[in-house]
N, C-alpha and C positions, 0 to 999 in steps of 0.2 A: 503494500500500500504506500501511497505518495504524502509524505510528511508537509506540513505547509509548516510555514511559520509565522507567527502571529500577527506580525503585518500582511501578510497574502490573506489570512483568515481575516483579517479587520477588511480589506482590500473587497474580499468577498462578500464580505457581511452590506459594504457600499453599495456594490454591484448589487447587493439583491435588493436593498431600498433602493434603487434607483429601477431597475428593472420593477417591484412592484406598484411605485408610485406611476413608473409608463403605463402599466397594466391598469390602474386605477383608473387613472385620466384617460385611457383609450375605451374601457369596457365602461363607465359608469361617468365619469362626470362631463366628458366630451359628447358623448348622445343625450343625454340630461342637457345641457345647453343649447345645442344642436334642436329637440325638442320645446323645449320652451322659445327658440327665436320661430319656431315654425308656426306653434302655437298662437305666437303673439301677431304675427303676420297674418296666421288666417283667422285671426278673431278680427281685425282691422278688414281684411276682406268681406268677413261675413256684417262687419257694420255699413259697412260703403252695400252689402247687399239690399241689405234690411233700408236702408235711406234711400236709395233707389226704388226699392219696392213700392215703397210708402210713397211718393213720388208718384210712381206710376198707378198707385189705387187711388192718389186723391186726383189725378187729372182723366182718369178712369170715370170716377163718381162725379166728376164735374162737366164731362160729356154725355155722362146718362140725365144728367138731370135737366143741358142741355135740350139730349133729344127730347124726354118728356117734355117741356115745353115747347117745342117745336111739335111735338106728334099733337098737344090739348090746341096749340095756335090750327095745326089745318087741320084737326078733325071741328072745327068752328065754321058752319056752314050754315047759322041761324041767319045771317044778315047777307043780302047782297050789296056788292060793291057801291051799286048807282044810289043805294038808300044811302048808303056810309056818305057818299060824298055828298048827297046832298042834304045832310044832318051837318056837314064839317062847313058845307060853303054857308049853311042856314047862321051857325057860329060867328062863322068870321064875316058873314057879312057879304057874301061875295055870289050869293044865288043867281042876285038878278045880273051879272055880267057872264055870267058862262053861258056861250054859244052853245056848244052843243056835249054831251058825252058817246061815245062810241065803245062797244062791248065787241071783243074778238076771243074765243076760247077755243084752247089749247091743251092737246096730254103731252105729259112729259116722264117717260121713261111708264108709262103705260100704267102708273100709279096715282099720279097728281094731277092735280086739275089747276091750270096758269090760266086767268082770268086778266087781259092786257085792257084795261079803260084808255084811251085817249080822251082828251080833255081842253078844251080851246076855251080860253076865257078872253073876253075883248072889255079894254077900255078899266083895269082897274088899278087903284091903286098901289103901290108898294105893297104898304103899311100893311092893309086887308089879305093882298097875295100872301104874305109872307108871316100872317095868319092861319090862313090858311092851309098854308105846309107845313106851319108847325102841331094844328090838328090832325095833320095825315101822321106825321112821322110821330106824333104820343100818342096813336089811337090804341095801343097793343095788339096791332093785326099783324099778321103776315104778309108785308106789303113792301114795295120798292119802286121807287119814284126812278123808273130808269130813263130819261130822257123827258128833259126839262127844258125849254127855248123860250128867252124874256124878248119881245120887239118893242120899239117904240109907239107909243100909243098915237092914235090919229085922232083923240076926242079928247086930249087936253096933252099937256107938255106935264103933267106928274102923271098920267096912265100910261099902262103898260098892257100888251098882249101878249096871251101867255098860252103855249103850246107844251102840252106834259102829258106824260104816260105813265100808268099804274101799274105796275104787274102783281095781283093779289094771287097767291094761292092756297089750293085746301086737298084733302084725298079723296079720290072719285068715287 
């Protein structure tokens, strides 16, 4: 058998705390670290998930609630247009200058019913036009004033002639 002498045995005794402590830190404290930086990164993932989510369920719940209000506006088919406007022009004032109205109806995508009014009004005021439009536009209908033309009036220099279209719609 091979004699050591008590410095190669002390020598040895080094090596082995040095060799167990690599042992420590390779099997147990280096995956324990390793583990918790993983951990802590996918809890940071899974927050960034959850805030995302939440995100997408409130702008979820805010286009459902959207569409219910858009589905109660066009299932609203008590009132026809021609009455609507001429309840808004009776308001403002503006009954006796409208020429004429005109009704053209429309399916769109074979579900909705688009209801186009044309609208000519001769000879009136600003002040009352713009009346007017501001009853169409807070009336809470389903409605869009898509082409609107102001001319100079020919029955005084403050009248104005006024060319505009409705498109009302509701489900067929």
């Amino acid at each position: 058998m091979i004699s050591l002498s008590t410095r190669e045995k002390r020598l040895l005794k080094a090596l082995g705390v040095v060799a167990g402590g690599a042992m420590v830190w390779g099997l147990v404290i280096n995956p324990y670290l390793s583990l918790s930086e993983t951990s802590r990164s996918s809890i940071a993932g899974s927050r960034q998930d959850l805030a995302r989510l939440d995100s997408l369920y409130e702008e979820y719940r805010d286009v459902r609630q959207r569409k219910a209000r858009y589905d109660a506006l066009l299932s609203n088919r008590e009132e026809n247009i021609t009455t609507l406007i001429e309840q808004w022009s009776a308001s403002a004032d503006v009954a006796r200058h409208i020429a004429y109205t005109r009704r053209t109806q429309s399916n769109v995508q074979n579900k909705y019913l688009r209801i186009s009014t044309d609208i000519k009004i001769d000879g009136v005021p600003m002040q009352k036009f713009l009346r007017f439009l501001y009853e169409i536009e807070s009336s809470g209908r389903l409605l869009k004033v898509s082409y609107l033309r102001l001319y100079q009036g020919l029955k005084g220099a403050d009248t104005y002639d006024v060319i505009m279209k409705i498109d009302s719609y509701s489900l067929q």
